[in-house]
C-alpha positions as CSV (number, residue, x, y, z in Angstrom):
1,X,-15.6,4.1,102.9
2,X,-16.1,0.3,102.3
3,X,-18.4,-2.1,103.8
4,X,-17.3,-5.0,106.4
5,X,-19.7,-7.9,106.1
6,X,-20.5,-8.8,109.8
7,X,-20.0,-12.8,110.0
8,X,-23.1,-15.5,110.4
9,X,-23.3,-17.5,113.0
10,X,-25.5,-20.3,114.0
11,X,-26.6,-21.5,117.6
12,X,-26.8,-25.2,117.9
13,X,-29.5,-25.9,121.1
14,X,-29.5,-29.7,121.4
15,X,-32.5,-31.1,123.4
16,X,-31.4,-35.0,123.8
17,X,-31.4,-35.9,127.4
18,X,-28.1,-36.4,128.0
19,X,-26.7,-33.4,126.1
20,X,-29.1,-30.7,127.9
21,X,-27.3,-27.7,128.3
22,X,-25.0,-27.6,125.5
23,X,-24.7,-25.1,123.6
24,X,-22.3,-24.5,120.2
25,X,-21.8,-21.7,118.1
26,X,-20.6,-22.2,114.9
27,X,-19.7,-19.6,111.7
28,X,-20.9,-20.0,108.4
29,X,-18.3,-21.1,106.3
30,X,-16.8,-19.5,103.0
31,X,-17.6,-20.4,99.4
32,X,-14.3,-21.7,99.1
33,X,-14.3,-23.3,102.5
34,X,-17.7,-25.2,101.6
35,X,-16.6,-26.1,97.7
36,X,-13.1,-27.6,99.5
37,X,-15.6,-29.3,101.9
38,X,-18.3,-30.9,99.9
39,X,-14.8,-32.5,98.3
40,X,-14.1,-33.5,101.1
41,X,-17.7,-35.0,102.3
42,X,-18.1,-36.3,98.8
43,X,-14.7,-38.0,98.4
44,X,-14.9,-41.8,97.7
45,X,-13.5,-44.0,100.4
46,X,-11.8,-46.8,99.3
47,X,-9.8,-48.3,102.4
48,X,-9.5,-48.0,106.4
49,X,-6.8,-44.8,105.7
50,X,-9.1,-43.1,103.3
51,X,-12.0,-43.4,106.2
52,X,-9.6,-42.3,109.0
53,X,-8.4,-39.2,106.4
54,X,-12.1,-38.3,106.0
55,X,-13.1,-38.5,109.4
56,X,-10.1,-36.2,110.1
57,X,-10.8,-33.7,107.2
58,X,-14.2,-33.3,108.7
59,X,-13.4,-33.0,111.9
60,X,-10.7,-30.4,111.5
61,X,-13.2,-28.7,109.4
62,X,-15.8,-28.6,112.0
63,X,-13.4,-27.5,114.7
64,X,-12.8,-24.5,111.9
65,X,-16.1,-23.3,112.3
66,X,-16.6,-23.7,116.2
67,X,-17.1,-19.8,117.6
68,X,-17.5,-21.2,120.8
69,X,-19.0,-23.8,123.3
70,X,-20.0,-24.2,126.8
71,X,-17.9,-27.6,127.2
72,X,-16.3,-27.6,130.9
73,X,-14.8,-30.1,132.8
74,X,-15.1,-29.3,137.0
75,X,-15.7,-25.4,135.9
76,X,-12.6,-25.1,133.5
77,X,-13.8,-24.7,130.3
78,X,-12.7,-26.2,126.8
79,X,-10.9,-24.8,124.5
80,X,-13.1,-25.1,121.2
81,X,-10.7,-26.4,118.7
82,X,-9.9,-29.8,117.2
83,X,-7.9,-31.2,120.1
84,X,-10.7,-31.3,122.1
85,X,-13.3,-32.2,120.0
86,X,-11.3,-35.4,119.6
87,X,-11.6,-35.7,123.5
88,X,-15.6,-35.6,123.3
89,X,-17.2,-39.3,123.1
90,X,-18.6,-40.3,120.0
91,X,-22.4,-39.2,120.2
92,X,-21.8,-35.7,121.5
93,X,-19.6,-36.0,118.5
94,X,-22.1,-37.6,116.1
95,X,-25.3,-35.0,117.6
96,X,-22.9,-31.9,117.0
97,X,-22.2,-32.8,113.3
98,X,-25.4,-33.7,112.8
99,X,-26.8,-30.9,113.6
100,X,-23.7,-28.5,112.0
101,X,-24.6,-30.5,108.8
102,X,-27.9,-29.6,108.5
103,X,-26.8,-25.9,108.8
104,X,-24.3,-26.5,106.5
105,X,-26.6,-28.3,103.8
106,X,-29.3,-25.5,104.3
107,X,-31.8,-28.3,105.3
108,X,-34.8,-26.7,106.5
109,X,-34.0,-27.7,109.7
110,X,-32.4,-25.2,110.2
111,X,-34.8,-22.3,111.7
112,X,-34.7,-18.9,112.6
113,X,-34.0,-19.0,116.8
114,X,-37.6,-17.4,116.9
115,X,-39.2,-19.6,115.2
116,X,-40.3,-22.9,116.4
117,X,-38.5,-25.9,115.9
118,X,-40.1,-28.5,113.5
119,X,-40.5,-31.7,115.1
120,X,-38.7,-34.1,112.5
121,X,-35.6,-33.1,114.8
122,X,-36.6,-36.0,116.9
123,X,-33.5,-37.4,117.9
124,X,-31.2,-35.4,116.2
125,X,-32.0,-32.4,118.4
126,X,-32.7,-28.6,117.9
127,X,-31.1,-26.9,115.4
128,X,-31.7,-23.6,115.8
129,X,-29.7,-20.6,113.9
130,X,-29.2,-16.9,115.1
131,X,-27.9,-14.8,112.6
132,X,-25.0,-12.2,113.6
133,X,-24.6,-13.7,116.8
């Protein structure tokens, strides 16, 4: 009989005024998803092309990891994938990778969802991770 690792996944509760309510799952990612990744985040960017491949690397990479989100638009919800997270404005954009990043990094920002918050957050919001769902 073998074992089946159950999958992480991390609750990101943003607290900012104008994103109360949202709520995004995300899983943690591979060793091979996070070595391709930090390549990725840590590539040198020499011209306007380089940028936009960058920003699309990490953004298709982010979409990778969404579980799920409470995104709607008059009470049809979004699909979570990287279509729509182009569609989002750029701050909701900006909070949510933010916030994926420091889960990502293991900052110690990232908390245990009973555990309280530390208040260095500020503007970034809550980060707060739930493990197994």
């Amino acid at each position: 009989m073998g074992f089946t690792p159950t999958p992480t996944h991390y609750k990101l509760v943003f607290t900012q005024p104008e994103f109360a309510g949202l709520e995004v799952t995300v899983r943690a990612m591979s060793v091979l998803e996070t070595l391709d990744f930090d390549d990725l985040r840590f590539s040198e960017v020499k011209t306007a092309a380089d940028l936009r491949a960058k920003q699309e690397g990490i953004g298709h990479t982010l979409a990778g990891v969404i579980v799920g989100w409470n995104i709607e638009t008059d009470g049809s919800p979004w699909k979570a994938d990287y279509d729509s997270l182009l569609r989002l404005e750029n701050p909701m954009v900006e909070a949510l990778t933010t916030a994926w990043l420091a889960t990502v990094s293991g900052s110690p920002v990232a908390a245990p969802l009973e555990e309280a918050v530390p208040p260095e957050l500020g503007e970034l919001g809550e980060l707060a991770m739930t493990v197994n769902g």
